[in-house]
N, C-alpha and C positions, 0 to 999 in steps of 0.2 A: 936528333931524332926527327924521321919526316914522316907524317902523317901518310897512308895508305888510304886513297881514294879507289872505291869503283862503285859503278853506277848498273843496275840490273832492269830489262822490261822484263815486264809482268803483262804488259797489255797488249791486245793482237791489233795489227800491223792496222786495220778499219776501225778500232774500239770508238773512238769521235764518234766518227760517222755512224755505224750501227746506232750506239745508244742515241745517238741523237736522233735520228729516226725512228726507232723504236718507241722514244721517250714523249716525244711529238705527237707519234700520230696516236697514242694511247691518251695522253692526256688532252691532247686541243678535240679528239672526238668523247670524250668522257662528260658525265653530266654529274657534279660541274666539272668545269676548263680547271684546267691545274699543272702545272708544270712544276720538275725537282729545282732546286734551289743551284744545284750545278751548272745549270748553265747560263748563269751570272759572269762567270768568271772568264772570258775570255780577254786579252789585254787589255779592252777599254775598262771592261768591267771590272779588273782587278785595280788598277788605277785608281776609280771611281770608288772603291772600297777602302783602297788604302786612304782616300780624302776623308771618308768616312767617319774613319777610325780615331781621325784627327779633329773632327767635332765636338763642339762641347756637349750637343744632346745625347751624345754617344759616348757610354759610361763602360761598356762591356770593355772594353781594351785595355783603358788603361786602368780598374780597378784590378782586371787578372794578373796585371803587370807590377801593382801596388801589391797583392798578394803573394806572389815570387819573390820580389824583390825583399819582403818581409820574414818570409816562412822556406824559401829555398833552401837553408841549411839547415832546417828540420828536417824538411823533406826527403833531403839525401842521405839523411843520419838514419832514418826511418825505415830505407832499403838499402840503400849498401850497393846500388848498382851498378855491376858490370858492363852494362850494354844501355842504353837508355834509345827506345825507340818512340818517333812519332809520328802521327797519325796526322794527314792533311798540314802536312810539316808548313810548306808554302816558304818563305824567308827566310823562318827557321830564327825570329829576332828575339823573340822573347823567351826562345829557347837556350839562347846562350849566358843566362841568366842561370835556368838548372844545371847547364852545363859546368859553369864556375862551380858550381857548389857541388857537383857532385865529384870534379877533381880535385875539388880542397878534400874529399874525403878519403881518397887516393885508390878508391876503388874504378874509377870508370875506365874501359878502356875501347869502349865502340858507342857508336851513334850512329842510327840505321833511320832514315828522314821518310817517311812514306807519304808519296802525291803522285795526282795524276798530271803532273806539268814537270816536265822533263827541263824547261828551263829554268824553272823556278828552283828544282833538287840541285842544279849547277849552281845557279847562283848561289844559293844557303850553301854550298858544299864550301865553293870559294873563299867565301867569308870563316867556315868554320875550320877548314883543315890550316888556314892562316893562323889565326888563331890558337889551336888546339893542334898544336906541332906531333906529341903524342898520341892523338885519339885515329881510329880507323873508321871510315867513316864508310858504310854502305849506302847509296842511293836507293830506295827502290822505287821504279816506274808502276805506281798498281793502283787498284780500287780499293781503298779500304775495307768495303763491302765484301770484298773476296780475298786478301789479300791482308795480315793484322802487321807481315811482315818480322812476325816472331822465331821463324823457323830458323834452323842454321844460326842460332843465334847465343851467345854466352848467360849464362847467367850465375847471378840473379838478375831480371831485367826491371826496366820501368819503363810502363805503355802511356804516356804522355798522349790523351786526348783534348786539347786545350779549346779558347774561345766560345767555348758554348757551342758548340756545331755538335753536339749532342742532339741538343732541343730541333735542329732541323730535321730529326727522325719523327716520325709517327711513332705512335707507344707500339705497335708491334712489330716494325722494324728496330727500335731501341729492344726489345726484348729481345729480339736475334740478335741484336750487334752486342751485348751482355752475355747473352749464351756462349757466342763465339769464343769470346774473350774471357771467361771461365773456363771452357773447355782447352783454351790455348796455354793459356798462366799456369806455372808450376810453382809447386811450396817455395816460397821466399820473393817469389815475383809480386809487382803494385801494379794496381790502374790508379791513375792520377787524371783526374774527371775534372773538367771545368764546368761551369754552370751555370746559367744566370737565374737572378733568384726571383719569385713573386713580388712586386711592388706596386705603389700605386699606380694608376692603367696611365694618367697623366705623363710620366714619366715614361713608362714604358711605350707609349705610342709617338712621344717624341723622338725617341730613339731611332725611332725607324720613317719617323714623316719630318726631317729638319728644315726648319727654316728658310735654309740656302739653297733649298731643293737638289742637294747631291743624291739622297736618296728616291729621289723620285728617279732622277737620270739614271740612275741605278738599274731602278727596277725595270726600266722603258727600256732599257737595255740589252735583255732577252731576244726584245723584238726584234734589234739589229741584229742579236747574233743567231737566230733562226733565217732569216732574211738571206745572210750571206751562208749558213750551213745547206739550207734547205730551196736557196732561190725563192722564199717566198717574198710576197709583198706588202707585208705589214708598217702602216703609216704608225709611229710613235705617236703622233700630235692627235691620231683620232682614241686614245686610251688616257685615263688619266690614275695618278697615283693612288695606292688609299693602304693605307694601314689600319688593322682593327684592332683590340683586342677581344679577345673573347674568354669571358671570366669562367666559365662551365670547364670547357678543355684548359684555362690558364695558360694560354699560347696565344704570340702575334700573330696576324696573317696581315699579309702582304698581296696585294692585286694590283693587274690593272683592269680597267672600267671603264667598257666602251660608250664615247660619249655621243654613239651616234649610231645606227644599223648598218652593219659590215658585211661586206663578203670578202674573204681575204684566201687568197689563190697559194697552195704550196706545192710547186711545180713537180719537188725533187719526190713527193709524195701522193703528186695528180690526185690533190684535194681540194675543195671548196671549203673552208671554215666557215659558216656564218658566223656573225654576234648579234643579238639585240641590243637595241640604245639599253644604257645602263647594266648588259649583261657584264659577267667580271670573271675575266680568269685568274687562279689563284694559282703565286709565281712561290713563295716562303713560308712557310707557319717557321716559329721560333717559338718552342714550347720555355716555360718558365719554370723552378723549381722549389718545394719546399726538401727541408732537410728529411722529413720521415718518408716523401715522395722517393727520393735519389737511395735513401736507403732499402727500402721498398723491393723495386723496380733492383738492385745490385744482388738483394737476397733469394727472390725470386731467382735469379739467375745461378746462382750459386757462388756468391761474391762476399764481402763482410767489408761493412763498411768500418776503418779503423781509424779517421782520422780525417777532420773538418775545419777546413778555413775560409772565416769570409776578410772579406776588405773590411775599413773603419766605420763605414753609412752600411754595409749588411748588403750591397745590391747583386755581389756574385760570391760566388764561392769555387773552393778547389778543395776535392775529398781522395782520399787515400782508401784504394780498395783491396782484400787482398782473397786469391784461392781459399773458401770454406772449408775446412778436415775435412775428405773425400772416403 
């Protein structure tokens, strides 16, 4: 039996480029500076993540992986899934975890990987159609934000949104991305939500400020890739890193903080940015979770929440959610 690869765009031919201009000149002219958390991730920056993930102060990875590897064959027994789709797939590694266990249940016969990096769907493809000789495997090139990649699709499915890239929503953007994904789920479909949870701020701010300064490289990182999108001229070395929490919203944020008064030239934009010494644009929030928050925020949308798993210390969780009687 050989596995059925293909790979679909969803995205138009300038999508980069638009939203990055788009997304630039709304937020570097906005009060405050703020930039989406996407455009992190271009090669350096995916790199620089994947070190990330491999640190010790950085507990999101490998407790959702502690989780899986724990509760995956509940999981799968739970839905029954035909199709198993996911959202900001990226590698697709810790996915091959639900993957086992939903073919130990001998229902799965698709896995549709949804991202906006067209090499990154290839690569997780490779790995997984090797593997999963059986399974057909749909790529799709899209914005999750437009795109849940549910359509055309078998079910009963399971919408796999992992790593806590939830929390990188504002609460009214998660409310549409909820909405969405109620409106899209039919009776017998799951949302499988990752999460990170409330903890002490200690801990949660080391997460994101280590020691070794990979996250700071990280975040300074932005600036290289607006730099080379947009021809501007932003020096890294005049920003400095800063993680906060903020206990009110119960989310990280993430800045850089100019350590000196700027003027920074964005050609492709024919803009001037100023900064003030100590002004800070704000590059992440990473909101946090309690259980009646996540249940909340599911019901409001029209979702029900059925089913909560955290790791052994309680720092993340994974929730099973499914279509409310309509």
């Amino acid at each position: 039996m050989t596995s059925v690869f293909t790979l679909e765009h969803r995205l138009p031919a300038d999508y980069f480029t638009d939203a990055l201009r788009a997304d630039a000149f709304k937020g570097l002219t906005g009060h405050p500076k703020a930039l989406p958390p996407v455009w992190f991730y271009d090669a350096t920056g995916s790199d620089l993540f994947e070190q990330i993930t491999r640190l010790e102060e950085y507990y999101p990875t490998r407790t959702e992986r502690e989780i899986l590897t724990a509760r995956a064959p509940e999981i799968a027994a739970a839905v029954g899934a035909r199709t198993l789709v996911e959202l900001g797939s990226g590698s697709s590694e810790k996915t091959r975890i639900l993957l086992d266990a939903l073919r130990a249940t001998g229902s799965l016969r698709g896995y549709v990987p949804v991202d906006v990096s067209e090499s990154a769907l290839r690569q997780a493809a490779r790995a997984v159609t090797g593997s999963y000789p059986e399974l057909d495997v749909h790529a799709l090139v899209a914005d999750f934000h437009q795109h849940l990649g549910l359509e055309a699709t078998q079910g009963p499915r399971l919408l796999a949104f992992l790593g806590g890239t939830i929390g990188n929503l504002l609460p009214e953007e998660r409310a549409t991305f909820f909405e969405r994904v109620s409106d899209e789920l039919e009776p017998g479909d799951a949302l499988l939500l990752g999460t990170d949870l409330v903890k002490d701020p200690a801990t949660l701010v080391a997460a994101y400020d280590d020691s070794a300064g990979v996250t700071a490289a990280f975040n300074k990182n932005v600036l290289s890739v607006l730099n080379h999108g947009l021809n501007a001229d932003f020096d890294p070395d005049d920003f400095r890193h800063v993680a906060l929490w903020d206990p009110e919203q119960e989310w990280i944020e993430m800045r850089l903080r100019a350590t000196r008064p700027l003027h920074v030239k964005i050609r492709d934009l024919d803009l001037v940015i100023t900064f003030e010494d100590g002004e800070e644009l704000r590059t992440e929030i990473s909101a946090k979770f309690r259980p009646d928050r996540v249940r909340a925020e599911l019901q409001r949308a029209g979702l029900t929440l059925e089913h909560w798993w955290s790791d052994s210390a309680g720092r993340f969780a994974l929730s099973l959610a499914v279509p409310a009687p309509r």
